[in-house]
C-alpha positions as CSV (number, residue, x, y, z in Angstrom):
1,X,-24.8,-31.9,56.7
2,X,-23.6,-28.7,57.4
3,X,-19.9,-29.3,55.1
4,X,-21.4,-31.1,53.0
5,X,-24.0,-27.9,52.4
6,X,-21.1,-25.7,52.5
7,X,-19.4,-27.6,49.9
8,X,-22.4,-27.6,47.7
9,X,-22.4,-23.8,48.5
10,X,-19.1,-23.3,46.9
11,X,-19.3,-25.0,43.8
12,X,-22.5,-23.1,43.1
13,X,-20.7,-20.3,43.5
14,X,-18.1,-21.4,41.2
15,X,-20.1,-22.4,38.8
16,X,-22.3,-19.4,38.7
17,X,-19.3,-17.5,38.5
18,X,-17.8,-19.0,35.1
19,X,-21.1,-19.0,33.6
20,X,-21.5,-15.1,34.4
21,X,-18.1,-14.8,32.8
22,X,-19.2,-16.8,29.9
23,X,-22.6,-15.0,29.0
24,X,-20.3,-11.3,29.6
25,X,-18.1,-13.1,26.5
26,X,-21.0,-13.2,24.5
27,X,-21.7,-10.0,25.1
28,X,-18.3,-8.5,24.5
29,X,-17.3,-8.4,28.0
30,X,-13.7,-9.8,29.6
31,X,-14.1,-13.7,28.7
32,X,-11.6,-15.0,26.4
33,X,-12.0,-18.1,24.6
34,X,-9.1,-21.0,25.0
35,X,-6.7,-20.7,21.7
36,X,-7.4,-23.3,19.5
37,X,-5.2,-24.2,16.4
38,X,-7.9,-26.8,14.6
39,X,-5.4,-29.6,14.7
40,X,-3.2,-28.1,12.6
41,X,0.0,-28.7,14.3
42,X,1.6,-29.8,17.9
43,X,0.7,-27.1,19.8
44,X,1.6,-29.0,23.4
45,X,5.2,-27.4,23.5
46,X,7.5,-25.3,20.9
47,X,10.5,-26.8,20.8
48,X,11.7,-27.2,17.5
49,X,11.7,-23.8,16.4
50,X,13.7,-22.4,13.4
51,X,15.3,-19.2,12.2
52,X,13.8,-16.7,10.0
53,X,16.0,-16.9,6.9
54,X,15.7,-19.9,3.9
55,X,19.4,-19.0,2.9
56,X,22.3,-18.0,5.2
57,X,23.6,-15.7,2.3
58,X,20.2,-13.3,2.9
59,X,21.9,-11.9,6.2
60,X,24.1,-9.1,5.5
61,X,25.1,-9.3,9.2
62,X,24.9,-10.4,12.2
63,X,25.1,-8.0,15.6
64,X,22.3,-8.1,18.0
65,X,21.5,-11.4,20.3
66,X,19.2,-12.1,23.3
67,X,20.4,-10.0,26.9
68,X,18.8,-9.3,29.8
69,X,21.9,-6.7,30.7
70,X,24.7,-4.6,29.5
71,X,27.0,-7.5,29.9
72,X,26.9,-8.6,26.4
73,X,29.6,-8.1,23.3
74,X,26.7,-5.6,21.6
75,X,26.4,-3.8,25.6
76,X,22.9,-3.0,26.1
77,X,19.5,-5.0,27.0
78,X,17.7,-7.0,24.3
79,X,15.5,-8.8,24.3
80,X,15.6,-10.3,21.1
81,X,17.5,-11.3,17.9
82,X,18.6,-9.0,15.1
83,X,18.1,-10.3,11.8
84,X,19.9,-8.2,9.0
85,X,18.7,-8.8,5.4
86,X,20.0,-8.0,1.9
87,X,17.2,-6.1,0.4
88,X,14.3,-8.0,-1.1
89,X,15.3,-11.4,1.2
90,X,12.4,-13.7,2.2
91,X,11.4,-13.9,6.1
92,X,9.8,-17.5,7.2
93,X,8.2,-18.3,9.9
94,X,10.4,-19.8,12.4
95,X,7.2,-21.8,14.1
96,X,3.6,-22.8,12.9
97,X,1.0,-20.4,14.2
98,X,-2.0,-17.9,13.9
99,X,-1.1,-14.4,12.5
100,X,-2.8,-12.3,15.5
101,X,-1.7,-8.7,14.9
102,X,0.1,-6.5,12.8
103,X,1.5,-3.4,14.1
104,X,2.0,-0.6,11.8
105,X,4.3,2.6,13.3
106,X,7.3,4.4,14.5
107,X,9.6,2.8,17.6
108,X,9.5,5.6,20.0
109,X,11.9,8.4,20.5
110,X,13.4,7.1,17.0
111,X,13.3,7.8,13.6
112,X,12.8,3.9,12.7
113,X,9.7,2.7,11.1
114,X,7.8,-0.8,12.9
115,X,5.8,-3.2,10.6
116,X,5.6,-5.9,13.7
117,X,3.4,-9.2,13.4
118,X,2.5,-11.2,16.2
119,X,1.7,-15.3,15.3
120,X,0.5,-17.1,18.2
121,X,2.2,-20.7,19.0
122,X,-0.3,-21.5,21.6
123,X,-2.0,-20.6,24.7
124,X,1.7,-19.4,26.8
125,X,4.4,-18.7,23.4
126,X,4.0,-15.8,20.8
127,X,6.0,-14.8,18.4
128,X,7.2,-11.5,16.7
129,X,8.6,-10.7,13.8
130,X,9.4,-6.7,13.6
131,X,10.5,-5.2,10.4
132,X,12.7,-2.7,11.3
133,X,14.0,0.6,9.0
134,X,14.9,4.3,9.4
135,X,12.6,6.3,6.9
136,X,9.5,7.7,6.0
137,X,5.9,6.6,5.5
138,X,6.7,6.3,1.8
139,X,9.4,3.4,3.1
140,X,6.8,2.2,5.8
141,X,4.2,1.7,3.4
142,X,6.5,-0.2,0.8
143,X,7.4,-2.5,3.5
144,X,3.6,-2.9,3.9
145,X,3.1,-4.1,0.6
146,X,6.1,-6.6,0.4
147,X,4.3,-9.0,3.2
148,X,2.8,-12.1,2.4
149,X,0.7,-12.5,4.9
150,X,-2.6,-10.7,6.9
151,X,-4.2,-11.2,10.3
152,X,-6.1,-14.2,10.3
153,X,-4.0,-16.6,8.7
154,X,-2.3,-19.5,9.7
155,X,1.5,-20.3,9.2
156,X,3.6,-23.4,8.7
157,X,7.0,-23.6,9.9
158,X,9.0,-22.1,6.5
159,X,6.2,-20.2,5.0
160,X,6.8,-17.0,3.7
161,X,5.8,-14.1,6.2
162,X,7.2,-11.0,3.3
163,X,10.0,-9.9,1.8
164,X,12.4,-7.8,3.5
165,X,12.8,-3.8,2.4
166,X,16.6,-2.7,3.3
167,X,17.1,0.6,2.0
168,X,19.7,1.7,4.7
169,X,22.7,-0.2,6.8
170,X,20.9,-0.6,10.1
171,X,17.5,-1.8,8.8
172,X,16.6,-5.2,9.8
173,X,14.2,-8.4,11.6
174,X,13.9,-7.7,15.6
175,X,12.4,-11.2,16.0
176,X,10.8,-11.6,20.2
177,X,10.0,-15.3,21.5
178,X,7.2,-14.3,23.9
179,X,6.1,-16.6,27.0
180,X,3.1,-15.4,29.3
181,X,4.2,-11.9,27.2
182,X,7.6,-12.0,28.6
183,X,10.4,-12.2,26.5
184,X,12.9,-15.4,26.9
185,X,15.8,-16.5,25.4
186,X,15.0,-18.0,21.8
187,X,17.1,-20.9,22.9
188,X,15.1,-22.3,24.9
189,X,12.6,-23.2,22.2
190,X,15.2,-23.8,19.4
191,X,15.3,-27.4,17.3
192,X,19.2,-28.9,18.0
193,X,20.1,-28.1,14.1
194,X,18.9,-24.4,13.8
195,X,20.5,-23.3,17.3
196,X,23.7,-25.2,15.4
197,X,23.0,-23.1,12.2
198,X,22.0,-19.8,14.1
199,X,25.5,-20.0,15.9
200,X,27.9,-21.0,12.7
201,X,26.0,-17.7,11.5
202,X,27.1,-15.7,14.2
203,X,30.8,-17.2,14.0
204,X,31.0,-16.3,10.3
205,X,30.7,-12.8,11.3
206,X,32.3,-12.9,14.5
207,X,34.8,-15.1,13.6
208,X,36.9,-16.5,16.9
209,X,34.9,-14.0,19.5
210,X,32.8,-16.6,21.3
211,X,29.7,-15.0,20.9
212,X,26.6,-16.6,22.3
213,X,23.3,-16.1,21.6
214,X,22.0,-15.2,24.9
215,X,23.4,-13.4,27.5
216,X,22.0,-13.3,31.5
């Protein structure tokens, strides 16, 4: 009687527990509710993710993979991929999801502006999509004004997420796959055809080099 009290005990306690944490998320407090996509897509597993180009003759060029060190043809950590648009290019969503944040500032210790979104995939995968350029707030602000999308709405795997502003050489999409907020290879979640099209971009650039797109 005693185990079976103690047992009883315990799952009180549990119970009392979630429901505490439940009434503090009414309230405003720490409870977060489960993400939900309303049927809208698969949202088990990403695994058939895209690139963020409609056209291979929008990139301008091709430099900057996935690396986790300095052994890597471009010789520092990354932890994403570099996207570099011909002015005015569209940017699509590489994956279906819910635009959570947009992120409007300076990358620190540079002179590069940030216009970063954030879609979420599902409950684990995120991911961002940072317009990147060296300028002012004048150049920031027009960058603002040439996306297509807000927080709050929901993407489809192609949509239009904005137009891309290019006015100098090194301006360009830093695009993050997320995990538990740790960045991972994009490979991992890649569809067989676009890893096959992301790597005959990198080869038109690199011709012969054996460039991958991730690096340990």
């Amino acid at each position: 009687m005693r185990k079976q009290a103690s047992v009883i005990g315990i799952v009180l306690v549990v119970a009392i527990t979630a429901g505490v944490f439940y009434l503090r998320g009414l309230d405003g407090g720490e409870y977060i509710a489960p993400f939900d996509n309303e049927g809208r897509y698969d949202s088990t597993i990403l695994n058939n993710m895209g690139v963020i180009y409609s056209n291979r003759s929008d990139i301008a060029h091709w430099n900057d993979g996935y690396s986790e060190s300095d052994s890597c043809p471009w010789g520092f950590i990354h932890n994403g991929l570099d996207y570099f648009f011909f002015n005015n290019s569209d940017v699509v969503a590489a994956a279906p999801g819910l635009v959570e944040d947009i992120d409007i500032g300076y990358i620190e210790n540079t002179t590069f502006y940030k216009v970063g979104m954030k879609v979420r995939f599902n409950e684990s995968v995120t991911l961002e999509y940072s317009f990147e350029g060296e300028g002012n707030e004048i150049l920031r602000a027009q960058q603002v004004g040439m996306l297509s999308v807000r927080i709050g709405d929901w993407l489809e795997k192609g949509d239009l997420i904005g137009s891309f502003l290019r006015p100098a050489e090194y301006d360009h999409v830093h695009f993050v796959v997320y995990l538990n907020d740790v960045s991972i290879c994009p490979r991992l979640v890649m569809a067989e055809d676009e890893y096959t099209e992301i790597m005959e971009l990198i080869e038109l650039f690199h011709p012969g080099d054996g460039w991958h797109l991730c690096y340990p």
